[in-house]
FIBA-389769 format. One record per residue (C-alpha): residue in one letter; z, y, x; residue number from 1. Coordinates in steps of 0.001 Angstrom, whole numbers. Example, Ala and Ser with C-alpha at 12.3 -4.5 7.8 and 13.67 -1.06 7.14 Angstrom:
// FIBA-389769
<dogu->A	pz->7800	py->-4500	px->12300	rodo->1>
<dogu->S	pz->7140	py->-1060	px->13670	rodo->2>
END
This chain:
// FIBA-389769
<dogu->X	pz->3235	py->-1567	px->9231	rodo->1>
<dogu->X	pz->-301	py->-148	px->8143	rodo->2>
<dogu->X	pz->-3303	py->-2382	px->7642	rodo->3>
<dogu->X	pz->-6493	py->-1787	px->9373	rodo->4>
<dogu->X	pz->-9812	py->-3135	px->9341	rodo->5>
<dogu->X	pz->-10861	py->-3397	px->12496	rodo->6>
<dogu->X	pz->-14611	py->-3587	px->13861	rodo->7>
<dogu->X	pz->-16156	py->-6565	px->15838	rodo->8>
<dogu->X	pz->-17891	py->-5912	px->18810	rodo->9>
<dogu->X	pz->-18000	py->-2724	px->19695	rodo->10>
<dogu->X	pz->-16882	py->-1496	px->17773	rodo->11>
<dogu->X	pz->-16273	py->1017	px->14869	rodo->12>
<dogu->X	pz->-15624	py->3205	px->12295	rodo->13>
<dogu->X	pz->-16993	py->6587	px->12269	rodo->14>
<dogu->X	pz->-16937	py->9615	px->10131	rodo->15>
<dogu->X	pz->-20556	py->11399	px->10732	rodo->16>
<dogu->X	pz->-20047	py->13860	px->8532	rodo->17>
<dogu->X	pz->-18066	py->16995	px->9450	rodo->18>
<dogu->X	pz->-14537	py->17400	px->7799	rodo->19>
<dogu->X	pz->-10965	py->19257	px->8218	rodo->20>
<dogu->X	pz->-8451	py->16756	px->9582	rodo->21>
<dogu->X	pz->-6194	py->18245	px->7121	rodo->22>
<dogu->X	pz->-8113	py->16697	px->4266	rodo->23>
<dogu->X	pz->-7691	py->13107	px->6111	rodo->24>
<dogu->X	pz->-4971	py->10868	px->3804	rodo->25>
<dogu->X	pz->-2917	py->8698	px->6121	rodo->26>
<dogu->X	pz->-5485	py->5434	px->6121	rodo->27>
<dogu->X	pz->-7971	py->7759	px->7899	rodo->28>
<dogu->X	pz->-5953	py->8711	px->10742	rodo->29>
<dogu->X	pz->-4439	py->5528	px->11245	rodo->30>
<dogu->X	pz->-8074	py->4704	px->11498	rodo->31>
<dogu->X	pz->-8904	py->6865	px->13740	rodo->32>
<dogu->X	pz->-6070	py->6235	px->15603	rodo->33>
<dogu->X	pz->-6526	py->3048	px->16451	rodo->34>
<dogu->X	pz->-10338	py->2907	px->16890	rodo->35>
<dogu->X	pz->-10170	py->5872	px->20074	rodo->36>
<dogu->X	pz->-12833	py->7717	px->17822	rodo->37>
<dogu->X	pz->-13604	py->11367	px->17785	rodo->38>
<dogu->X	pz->-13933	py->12362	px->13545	rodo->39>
<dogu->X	pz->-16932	py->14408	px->13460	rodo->40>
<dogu->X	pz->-14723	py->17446	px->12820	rodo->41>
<dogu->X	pz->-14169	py->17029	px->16637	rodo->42>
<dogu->X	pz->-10168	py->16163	px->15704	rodo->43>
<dogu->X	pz->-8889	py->13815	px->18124	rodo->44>
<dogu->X	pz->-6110	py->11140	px->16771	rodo->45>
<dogu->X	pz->-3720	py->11236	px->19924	rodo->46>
<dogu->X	pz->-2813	py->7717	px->19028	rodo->47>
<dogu->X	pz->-6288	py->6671	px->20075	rodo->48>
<dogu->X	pz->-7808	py->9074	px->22332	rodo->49>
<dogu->X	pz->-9812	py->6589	px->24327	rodo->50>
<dogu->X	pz->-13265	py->5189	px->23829	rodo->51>
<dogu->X	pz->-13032	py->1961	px->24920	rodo->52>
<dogu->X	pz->-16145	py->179	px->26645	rodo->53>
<dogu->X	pz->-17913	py->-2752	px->26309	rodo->54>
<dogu->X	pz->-15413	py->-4210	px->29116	rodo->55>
<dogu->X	pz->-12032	py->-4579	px->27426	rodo->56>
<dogu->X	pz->-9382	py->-2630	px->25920	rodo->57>
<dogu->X	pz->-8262	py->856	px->26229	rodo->58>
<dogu->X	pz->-4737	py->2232	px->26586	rodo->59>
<dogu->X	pz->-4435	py->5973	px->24636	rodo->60>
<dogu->X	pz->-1812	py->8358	px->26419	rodo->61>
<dogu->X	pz->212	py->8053	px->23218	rodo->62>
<dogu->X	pz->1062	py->4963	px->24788	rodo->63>
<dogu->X	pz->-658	py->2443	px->21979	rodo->64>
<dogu->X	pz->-3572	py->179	px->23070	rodo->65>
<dogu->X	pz->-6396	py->-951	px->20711	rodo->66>
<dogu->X	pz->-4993	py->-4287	px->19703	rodo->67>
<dogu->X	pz->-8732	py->-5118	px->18595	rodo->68>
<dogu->X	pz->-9944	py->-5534	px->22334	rodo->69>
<dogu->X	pz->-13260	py->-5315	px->21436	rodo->70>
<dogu->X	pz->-16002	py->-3465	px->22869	rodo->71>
<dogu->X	pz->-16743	py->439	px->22514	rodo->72>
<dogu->X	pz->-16246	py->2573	px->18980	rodo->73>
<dogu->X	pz->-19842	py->2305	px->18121	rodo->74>
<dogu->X	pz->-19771	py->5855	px->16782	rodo->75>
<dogu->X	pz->-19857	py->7195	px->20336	rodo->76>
<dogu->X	pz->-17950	py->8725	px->22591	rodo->77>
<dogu->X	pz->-18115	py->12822	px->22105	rodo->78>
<dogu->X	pz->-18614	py->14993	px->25404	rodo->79>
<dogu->X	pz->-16420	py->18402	px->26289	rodo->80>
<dogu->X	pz->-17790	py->20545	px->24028	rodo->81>
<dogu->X	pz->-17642	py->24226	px->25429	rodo->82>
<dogu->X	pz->-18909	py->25992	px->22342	rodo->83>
<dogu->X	pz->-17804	py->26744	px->19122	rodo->84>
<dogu->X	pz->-19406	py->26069	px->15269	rodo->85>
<dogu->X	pz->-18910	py->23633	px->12266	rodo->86>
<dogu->X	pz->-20608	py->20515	px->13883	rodo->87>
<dogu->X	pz->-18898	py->17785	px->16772	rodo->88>
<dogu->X	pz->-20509	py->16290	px->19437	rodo->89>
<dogu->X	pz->-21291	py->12531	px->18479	rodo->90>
<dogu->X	pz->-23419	py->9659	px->20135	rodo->91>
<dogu->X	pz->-27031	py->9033	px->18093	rodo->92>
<dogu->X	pz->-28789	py->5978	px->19008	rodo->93>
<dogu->X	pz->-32655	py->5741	px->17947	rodo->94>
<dogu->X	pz->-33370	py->2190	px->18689	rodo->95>
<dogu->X	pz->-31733	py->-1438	px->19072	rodo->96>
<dogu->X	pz->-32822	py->-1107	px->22929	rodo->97>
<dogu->X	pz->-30194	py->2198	px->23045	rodo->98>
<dogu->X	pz->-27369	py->-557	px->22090	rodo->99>
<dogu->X	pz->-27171	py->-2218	px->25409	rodo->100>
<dogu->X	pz->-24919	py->-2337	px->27513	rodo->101>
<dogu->X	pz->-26053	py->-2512	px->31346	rodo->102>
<dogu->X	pz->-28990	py->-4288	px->29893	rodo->103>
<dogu->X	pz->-26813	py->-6999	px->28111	rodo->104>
<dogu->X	pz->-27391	py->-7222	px->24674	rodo->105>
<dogu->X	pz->-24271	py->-7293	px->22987	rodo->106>
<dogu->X	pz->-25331	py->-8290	px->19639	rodo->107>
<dogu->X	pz->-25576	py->-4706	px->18221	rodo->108>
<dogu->X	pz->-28116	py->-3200	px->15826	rodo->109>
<dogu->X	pz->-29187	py->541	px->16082	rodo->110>
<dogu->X	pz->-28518	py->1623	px->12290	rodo->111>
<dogu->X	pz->-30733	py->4373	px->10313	rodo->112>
<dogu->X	pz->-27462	py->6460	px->10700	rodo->113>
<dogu->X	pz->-28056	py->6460	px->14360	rodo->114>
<dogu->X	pz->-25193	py->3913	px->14893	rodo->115>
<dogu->X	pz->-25053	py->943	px->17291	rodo->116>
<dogu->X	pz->-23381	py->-1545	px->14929	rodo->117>
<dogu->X	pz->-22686	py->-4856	px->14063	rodo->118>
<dogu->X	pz->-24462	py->-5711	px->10845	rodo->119>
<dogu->X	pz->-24139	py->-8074	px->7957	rodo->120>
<dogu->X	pz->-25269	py->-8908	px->4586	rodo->121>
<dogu->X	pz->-22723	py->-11451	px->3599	rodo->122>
<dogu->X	pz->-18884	py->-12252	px->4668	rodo->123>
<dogu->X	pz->-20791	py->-15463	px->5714	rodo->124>
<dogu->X	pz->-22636	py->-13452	px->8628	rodo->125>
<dogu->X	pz->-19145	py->-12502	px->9917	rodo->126>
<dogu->X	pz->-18353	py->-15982	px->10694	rodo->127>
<dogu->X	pz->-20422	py->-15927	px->14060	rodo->128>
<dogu->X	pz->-19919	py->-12482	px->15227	rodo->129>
<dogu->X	pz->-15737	py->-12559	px->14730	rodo->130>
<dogu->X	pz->-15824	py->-16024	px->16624	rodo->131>
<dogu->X	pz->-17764	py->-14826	px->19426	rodo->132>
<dogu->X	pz->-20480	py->-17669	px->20124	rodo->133>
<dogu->X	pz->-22620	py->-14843	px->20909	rodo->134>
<dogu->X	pz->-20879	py->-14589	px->24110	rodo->135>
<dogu->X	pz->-22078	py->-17747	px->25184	rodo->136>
<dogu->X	pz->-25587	py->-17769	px->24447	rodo->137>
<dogu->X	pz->-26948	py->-21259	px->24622	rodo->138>
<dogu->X	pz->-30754	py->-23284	px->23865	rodo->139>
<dogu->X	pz->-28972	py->-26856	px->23772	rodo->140>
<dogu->X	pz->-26122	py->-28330	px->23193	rodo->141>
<dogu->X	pz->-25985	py->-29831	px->26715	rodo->142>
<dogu->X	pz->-25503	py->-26301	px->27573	rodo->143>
<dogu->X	pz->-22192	py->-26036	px->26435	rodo->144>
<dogu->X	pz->-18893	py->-27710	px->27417	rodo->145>
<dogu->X	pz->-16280	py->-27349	px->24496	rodo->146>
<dogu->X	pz->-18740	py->-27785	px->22307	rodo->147>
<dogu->X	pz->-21686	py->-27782	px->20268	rodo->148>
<dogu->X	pz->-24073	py->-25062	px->20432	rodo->149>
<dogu->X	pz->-24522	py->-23478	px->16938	rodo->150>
<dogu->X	pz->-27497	py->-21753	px->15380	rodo->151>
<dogu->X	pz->-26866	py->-17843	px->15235	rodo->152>
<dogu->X	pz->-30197	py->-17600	px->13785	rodo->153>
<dogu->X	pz->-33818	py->-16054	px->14869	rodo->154>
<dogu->X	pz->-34205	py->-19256	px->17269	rodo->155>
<dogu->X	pz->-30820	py->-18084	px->18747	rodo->156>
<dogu->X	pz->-27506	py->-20198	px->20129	rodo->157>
<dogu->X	pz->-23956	py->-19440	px->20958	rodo->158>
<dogu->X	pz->-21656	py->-22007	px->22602	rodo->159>
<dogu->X	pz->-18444	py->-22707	px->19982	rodo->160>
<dogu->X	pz->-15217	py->-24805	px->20355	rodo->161>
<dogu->X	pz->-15419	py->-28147	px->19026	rodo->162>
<dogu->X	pz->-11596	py->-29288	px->17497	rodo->163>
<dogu->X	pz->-10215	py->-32224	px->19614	rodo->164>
<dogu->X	pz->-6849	py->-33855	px->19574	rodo->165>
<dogu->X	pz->-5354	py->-32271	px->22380	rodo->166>
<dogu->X	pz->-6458	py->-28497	px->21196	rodo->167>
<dogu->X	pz->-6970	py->-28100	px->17255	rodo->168>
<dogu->X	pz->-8024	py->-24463	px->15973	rodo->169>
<dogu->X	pz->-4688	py->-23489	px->14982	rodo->170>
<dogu->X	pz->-3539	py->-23277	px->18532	rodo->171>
<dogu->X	pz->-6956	py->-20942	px->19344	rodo->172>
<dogu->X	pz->-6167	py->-19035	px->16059	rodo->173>
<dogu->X	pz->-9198	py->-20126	px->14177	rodo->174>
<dogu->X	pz->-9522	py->-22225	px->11474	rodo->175>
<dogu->X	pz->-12036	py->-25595	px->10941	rodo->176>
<dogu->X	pz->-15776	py->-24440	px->9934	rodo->177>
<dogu->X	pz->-18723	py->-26063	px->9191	rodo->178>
<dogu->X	pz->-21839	py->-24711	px->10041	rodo->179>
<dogu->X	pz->-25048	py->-26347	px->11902	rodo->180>
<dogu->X	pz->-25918	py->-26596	px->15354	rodo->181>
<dogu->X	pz->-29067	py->-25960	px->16946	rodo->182>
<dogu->X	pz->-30632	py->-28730	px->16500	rodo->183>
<dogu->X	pz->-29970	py->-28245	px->12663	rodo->184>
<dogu->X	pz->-27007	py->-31186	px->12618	rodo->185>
<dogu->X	pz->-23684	py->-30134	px->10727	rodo->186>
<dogu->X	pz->-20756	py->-29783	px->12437	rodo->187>
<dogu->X	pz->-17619	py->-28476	px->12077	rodo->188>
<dogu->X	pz->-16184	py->-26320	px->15007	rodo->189>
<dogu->X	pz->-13129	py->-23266	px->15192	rodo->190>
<dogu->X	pz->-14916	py->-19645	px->14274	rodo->191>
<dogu->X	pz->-12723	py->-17052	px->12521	rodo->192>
<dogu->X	pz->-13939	py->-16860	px->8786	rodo->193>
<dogu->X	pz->-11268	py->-14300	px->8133	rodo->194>
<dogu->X	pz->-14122	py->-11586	px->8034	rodo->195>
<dogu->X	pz->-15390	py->-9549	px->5155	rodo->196>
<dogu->X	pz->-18777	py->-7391	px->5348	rodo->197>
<dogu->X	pz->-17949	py->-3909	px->4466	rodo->198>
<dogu->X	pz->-20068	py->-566	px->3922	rodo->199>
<dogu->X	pz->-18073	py->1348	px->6443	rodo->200>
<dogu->X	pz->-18572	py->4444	px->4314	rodo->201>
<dogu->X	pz->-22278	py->5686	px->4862	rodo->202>
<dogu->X	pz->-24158	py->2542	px->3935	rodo->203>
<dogu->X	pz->-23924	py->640	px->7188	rodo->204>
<dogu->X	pz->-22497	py->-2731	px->6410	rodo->205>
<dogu->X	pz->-20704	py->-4117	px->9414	rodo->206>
<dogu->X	pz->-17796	py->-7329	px->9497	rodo->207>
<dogu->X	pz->-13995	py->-6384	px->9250	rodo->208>
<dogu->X	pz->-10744	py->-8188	px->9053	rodo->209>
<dogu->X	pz->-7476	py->-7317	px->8289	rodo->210>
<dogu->X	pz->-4750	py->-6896	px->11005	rodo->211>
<dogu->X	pz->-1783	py->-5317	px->11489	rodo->212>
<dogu->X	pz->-1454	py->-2426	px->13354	rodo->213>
<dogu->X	pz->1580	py->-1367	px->15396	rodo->214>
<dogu->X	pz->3272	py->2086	px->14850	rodo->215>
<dogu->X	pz->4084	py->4421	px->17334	rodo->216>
<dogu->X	pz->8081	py->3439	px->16419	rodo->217>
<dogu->X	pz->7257	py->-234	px->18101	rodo->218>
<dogu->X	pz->4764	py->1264	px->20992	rodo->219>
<dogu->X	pz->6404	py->4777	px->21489	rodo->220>
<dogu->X	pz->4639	py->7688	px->22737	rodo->221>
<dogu->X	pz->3344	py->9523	px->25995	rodo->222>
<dogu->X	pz->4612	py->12482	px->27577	rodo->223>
<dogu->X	pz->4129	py->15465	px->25002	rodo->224>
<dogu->X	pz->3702	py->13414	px->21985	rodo->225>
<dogu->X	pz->5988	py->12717	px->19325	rodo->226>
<dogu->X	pz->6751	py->9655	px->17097	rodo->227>
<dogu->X	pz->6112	py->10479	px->13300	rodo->228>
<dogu->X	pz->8342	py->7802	px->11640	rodo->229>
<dogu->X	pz->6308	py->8952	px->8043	rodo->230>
<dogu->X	pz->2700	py->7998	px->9411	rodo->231>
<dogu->X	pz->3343	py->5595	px->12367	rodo->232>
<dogu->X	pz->1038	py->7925	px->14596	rodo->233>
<dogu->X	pz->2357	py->9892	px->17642	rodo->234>
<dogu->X	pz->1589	py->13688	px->16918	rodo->235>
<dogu->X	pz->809	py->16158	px->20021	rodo->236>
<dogu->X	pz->3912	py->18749	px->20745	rodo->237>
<dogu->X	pz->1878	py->21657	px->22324	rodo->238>
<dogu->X	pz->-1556	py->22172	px->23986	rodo->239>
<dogu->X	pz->-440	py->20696	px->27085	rodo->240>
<dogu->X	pz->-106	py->17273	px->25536	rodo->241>
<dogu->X	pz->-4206	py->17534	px->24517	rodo->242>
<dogu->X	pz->-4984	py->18114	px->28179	rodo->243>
<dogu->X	pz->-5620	py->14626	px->29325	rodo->244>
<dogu->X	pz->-8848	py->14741	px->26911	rodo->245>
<dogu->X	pz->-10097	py->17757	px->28771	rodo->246>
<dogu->X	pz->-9107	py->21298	px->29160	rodo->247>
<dogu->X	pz->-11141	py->22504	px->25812	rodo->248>
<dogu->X	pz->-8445	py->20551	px->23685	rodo->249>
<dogu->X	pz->-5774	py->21881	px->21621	rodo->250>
<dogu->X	pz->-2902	py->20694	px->19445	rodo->251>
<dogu->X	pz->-3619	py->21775	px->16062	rodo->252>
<dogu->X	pz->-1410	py->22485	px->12946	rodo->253>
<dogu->X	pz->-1420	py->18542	px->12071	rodo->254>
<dogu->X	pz->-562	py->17222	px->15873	rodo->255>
<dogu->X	pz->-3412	py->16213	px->16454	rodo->256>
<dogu->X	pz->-5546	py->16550	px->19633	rodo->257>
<dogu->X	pz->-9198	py->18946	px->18330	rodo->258>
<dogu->X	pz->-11768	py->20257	px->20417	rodo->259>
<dogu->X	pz->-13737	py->22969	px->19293	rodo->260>
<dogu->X	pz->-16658	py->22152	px->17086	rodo->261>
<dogu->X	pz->-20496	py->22550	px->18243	rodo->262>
<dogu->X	pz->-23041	py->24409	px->16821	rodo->263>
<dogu->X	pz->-26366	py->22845	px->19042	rodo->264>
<dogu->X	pz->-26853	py->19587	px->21151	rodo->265>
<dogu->X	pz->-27164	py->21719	px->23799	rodo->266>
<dogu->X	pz->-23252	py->22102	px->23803	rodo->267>
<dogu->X	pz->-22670	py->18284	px->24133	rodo->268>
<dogu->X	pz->-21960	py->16626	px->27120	rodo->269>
<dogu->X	pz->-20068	py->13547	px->28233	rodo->270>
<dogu->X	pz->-21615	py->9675	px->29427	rodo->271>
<dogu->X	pz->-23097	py->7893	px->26993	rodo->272>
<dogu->X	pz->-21509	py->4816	px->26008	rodo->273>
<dogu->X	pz->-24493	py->2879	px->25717	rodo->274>
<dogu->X	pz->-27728	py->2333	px->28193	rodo->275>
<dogu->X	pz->-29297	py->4821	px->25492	rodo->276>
<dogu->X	pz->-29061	py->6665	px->22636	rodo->277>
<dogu->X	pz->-28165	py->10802	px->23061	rodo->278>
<dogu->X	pz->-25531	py->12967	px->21971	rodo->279>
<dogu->X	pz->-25816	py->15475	px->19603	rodo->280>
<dogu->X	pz->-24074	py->17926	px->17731	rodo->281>
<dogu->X	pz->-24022	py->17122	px->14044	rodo->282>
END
């Protein structure tokens, strides 16, 4: 089984810079794989074709699902390039406002890296983002009914689940914390403190956890893919297997789903994953 860190809320791990898929070691697909991003190479992991939305969870037509079931790869979704050149498609946000979704805000920050992210400072931050109080927003804690509702900071609340004797956090898959409430009392509620904030490669610091990811061998693969028992990842067999991205995709040397690279913006297209933001060819 490979290990993963997998991104809260959205979201995410991108590559923004351009690279040959060739050059990717085996954490880097599996990555990719399981995150339904585009690399900005414009390769494809057929494992994890999908961008998954704010709504739920994504199925790939490898035949693996995101076992995250969080919101949207916060990278972007890419469009069906038509052109050709060194640079792939990828969604740029320019302000926090581009980060909604359907005008609810879902906690995300637009980056300087043009990234709609989930940030931290300190594995502390993680606490409330993994455990999702901010779900349940909340001014009192009258407002809530499992529990108290906790500070999240900036004058903000989230509902939380208060431990009892007929549900303990164990059973929800949390463990005991103690943080305060919004009225500044401490108390000690189920969050997941299993988070860690991590530079996710280009200086954006966003909250991960470890999980374990299932291989292609315990999942098996769609219709013109092919189980690589050495990686875990299903690999494409021939073009025809790349043609439920779109009809510009190809299986290349690796087995991996590409589409050809961009060389202007004006190239991109595809819906945007967020109520803002643009896509552009980088």
């Amino acid at each position: 089984m490979k290990k993963l860190s997998l991104l809260l809320l959205s979201s995410f791990a991108l590559s923004i810079s351009a690279c040959d898929s060739s050059d990717d070691d085996s954490e880097t697909q599996a990555a990719t794989a399981t995150e339904g991003s585009t690399d900005t190479d414009g390769t494809t992991d057929p494992s994890g074709t999908g961008t998954t939305d704010p709504s739920g969870t994504t199925t790939d037509p490898s035949g693996t699902t995101d076992p995250s079931g969080e919101t949207g790869d916060p990278s972007g979704e890419t469009g069906d390039p038509t052109g050709s050149g060194e640079g792939a498609c990828v969604y740029q946000c320019s302000a926090d406002e581009d980060c909604l979704s359907d005008g609810t805000d879902l906690g995300l920050t637009c980056t300087d890296n043009g990234i709609c992210l989930n940030v931290c400072e300190a594995d502390g931050d993680c606490v409330a983002q993994l455990s999702g109080w901010n779900f349940q927003p909340c001014d009192s804690n009258d407002a809530c009914a499992a529990g108290p509702c906790v500070d999240l900071g900036d004058g903000a609340g989230g509902c939380a689940t208060e431990p009892t004797e007929f549900v303990d956090c164990a059973t929800l898959m949390m463990a005991e914390v103690e943080v305060r409430d919004i009225d500044g009392n401490a108390v000690i509620v189920c969050g997941n403190d299993s988070g860690v904030c991590t530079d996710i490669g280009n200086g954006d610091m966003t909250c991960m956890t470890d999980t374990e990811v299932p291989t292609c061998e315990e999942t098996g693969c769609g219709e013109g893919f092919t189980c690589d028992a050495n990686d875990g990842l299903c690999h494409c067999d021939d073009d025809n297997a790349c043609s439920v991205l779109g009809d510009s995709f190809t299986c290349n040397g690796d087995g991996f789903c590409e589409a050809p690279g961009c060389a202007d913006s004006s190239e991109c297209d595809g819906d945007l994953p967020f109520d803002g933001g643009s896509i552009e060819c980088i």
